[in-house]
C-alpha positions as CSV (number, residue, x, y, z in Angstrom):
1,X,-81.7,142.3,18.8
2,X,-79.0,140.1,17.7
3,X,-78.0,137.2,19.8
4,X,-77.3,133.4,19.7
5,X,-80.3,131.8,19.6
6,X,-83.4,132.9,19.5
7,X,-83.4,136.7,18.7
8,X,-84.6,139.9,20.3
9,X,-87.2,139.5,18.5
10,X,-87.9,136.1,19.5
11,X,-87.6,137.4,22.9
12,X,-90.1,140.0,22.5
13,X,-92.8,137.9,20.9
14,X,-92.5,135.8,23.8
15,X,-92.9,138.5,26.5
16,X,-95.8,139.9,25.1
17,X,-97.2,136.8,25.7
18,X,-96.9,137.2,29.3
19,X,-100.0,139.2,31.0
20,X,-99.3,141.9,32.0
21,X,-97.1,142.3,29.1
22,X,-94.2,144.6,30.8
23,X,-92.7,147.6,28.4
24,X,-89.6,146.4,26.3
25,X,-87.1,148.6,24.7
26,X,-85.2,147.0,22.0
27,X,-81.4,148.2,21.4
28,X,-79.6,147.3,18.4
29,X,-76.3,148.5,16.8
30,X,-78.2,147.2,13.4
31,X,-81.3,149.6,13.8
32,X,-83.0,150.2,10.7
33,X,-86.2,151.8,10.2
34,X,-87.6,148.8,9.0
35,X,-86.3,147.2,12.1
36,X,-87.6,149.4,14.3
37,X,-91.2,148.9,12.7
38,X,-91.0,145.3,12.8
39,X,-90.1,146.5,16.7
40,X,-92.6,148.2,17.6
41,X,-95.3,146.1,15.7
42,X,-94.4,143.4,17.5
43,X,-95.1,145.5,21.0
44,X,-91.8,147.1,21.9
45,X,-92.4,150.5,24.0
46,X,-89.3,152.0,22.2
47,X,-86.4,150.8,20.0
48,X,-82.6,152.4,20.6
49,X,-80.2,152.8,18.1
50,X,-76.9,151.7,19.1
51,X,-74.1,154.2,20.5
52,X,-76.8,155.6,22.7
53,X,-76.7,158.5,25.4
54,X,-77.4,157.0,28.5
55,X,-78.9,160.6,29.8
56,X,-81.8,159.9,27.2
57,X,-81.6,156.6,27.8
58,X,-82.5,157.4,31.4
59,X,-85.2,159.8,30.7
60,X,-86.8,157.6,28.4
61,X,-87.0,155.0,31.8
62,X,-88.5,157.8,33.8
63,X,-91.2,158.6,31.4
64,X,-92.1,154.9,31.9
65,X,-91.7,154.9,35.5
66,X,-94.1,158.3,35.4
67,X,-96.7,156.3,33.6
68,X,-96.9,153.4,36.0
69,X,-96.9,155.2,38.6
70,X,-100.2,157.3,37.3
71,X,-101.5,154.4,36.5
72,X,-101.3,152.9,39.8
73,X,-102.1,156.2,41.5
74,X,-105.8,156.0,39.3
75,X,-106.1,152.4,40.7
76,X,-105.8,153.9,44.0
77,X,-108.0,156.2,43.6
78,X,-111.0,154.3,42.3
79,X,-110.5,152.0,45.1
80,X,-110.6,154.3,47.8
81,X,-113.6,156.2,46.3
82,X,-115.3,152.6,46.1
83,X,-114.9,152.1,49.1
84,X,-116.8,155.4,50.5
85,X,-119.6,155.0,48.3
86,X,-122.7,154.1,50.3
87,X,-124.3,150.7,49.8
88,X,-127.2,151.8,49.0
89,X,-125.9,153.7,45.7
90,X,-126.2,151.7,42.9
91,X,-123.0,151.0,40.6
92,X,-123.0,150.8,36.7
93,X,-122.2,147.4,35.7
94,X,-120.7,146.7,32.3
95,X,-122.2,144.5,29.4
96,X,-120.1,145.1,26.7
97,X,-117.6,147.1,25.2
98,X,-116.7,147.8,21.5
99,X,-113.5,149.6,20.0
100,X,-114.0,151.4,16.7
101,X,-111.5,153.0,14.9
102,X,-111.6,156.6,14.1
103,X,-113.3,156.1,10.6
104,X,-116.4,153.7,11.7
105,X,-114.8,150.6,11.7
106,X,-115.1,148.1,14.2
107,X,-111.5,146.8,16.1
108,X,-113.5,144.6,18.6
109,X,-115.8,143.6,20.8
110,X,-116.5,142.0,24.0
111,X,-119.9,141.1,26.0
112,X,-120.6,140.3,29.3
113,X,-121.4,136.5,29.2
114,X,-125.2,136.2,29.5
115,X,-125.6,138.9,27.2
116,X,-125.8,139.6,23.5
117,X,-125.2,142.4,21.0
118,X,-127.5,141.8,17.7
119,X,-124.3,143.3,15.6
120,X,-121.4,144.7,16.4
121,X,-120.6,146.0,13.1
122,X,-123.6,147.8,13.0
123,X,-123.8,149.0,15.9
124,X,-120.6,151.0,15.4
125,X,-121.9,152.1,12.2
126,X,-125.1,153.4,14.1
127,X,-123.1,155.5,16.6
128,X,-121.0,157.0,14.0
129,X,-123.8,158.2,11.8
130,X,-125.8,159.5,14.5
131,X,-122.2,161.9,15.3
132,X,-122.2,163.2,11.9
133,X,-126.3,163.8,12.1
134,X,-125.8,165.7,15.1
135,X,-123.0,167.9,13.8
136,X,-124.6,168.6,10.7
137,X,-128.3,169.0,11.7
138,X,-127.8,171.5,14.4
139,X,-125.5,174.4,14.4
140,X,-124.6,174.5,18.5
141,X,-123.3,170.9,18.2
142,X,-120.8,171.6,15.4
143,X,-117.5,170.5,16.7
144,X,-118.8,168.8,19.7
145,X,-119.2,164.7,20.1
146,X,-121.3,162.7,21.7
147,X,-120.1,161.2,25.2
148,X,-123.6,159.2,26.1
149,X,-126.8,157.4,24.3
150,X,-129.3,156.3,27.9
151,X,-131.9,154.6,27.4
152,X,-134.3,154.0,30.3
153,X,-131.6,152.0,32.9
154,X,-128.6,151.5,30.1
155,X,-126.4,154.3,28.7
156,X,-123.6,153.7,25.7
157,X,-120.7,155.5,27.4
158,X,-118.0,156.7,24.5
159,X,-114.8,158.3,25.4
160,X,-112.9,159.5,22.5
161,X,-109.1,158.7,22.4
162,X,-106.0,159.5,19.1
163,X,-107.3,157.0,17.4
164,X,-110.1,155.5,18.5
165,X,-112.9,155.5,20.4
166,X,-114.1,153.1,23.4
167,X,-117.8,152.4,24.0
168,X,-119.6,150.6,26.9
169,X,-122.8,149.1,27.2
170,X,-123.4,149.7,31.0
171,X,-126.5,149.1,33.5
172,X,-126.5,151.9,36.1
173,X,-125.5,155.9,35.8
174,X,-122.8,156.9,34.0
175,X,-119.8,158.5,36.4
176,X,-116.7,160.0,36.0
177,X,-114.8,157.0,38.0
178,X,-115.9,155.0,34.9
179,X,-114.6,157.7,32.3
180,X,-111.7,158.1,33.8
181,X,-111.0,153.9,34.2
182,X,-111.9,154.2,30.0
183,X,-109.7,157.1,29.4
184,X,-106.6,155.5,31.1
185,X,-107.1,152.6,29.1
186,X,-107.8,153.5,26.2
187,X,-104.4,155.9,26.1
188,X,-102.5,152.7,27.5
189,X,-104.1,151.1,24.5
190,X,-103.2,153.4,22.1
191,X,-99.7,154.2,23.2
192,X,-98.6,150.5,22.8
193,X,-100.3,150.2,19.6
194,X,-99.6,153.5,18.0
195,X,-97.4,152.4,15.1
196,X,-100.7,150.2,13.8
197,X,-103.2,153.0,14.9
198,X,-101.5,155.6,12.9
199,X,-101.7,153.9,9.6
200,X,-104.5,151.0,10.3
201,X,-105.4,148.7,7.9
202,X,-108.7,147.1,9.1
203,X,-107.3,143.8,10.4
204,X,-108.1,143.7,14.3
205,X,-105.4,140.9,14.3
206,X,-102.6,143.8,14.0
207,X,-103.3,145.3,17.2
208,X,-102.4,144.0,21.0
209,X,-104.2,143.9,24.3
210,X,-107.7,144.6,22.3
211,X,-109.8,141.5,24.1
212,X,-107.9,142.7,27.2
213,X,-109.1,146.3,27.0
């Protein structure tokens, strides 16, 4: 964190500017709480308190390394399954997708250009009241959420993360390839930005990688 120059933190601010943005652990004899916030706002995977065990040190590497490597094992996955699909079978294709925090509020947007939502606010609003009518109008759906809205040739696709909740606006039938795509992206999305999630204020501008999600 401390060095001559421009700081760790300097350092980190720049790196997140990079894309992909690669995990960063910061290590500091100084670490304060305070620090380590600042840290991890600012995108650090993890922050390290100086004298450090090197065993943990090294576990905390291989949880890393066990993420990535899931990760690319998915992208694997949805290749090779792409690749056997017949031509004939027709694949969703995405319009938009919206990010809404847990309590209705919307983080952010994005829409296939071409297209255009009427409001984004409301229609996160929509899709949350609609979950509480459902829960609260019929007794079998108590507890349950809802995972689809389709609509002729378009479905609203949610998948539900910690935090939040990812929704896409997509043209075709819903499948679990795209699910699990949303899923692993959403958790990526959270887990870098779980510090801001936990406690969110309402300002998208406090969260990273939303317009790349």
């Amino acid at each position: 964190v401390s060095m001559p120059g421009p700081s760790g933190m300097d350092v980190l601010r720049r790196i997140q500017t990079l894309s992909p943005a690669p995990a960063v652990i910061m290590i500091s004899g100084r670490g304060t709480i305070d620090m380590a916030v600042e840290a991890m706002r600012a995108g650090a995977t993890d922050f390290v308190a100086k004298p450090f065990n090197v065993e943990d040190l090294e576990r905390t590497l291989r949880g890393f390394q066990d993420k990535l490597e899931a990760r690319r094992h998915l992208a694997r996955v949805v290749a090779s399954s792409t690749r056997k699909l017949a031509p004939s079978l027709h694949l969703p294709e995405v319009k938009a997708a919206l990010l809404v925090y847990a309590n209705g509020m919307l983080i952010g947007a994005k829409v296939r250009p071409g297209e255009e939502l009427i409001d984004e606010d409301l229609l996160a609003a929509t899709i949350d009241v609609i979950q509480n009518f459902m829960q609260t109008s019929f007794s079998l759906l108590r507890g349950k959420r809802l995972t689809s809205i389709v609509q002729g040739d378009f479905a609203l696709v949610l998948e539900r993360g910690e935090f939040t909740y990812l929704t896409a606006l997509i043209q075709g039938p819903d499948s679990e390839r795209l699910r699990e795509a949303m899923r692993s992206q959403l958790q990526d999305y959270e887990a870098r930005n779980r510090s801001v999630l936990r406690d969110w204020s309402g300002i998208p501008e406090e969260t990273r990688g939303t317009e790349e999600l």
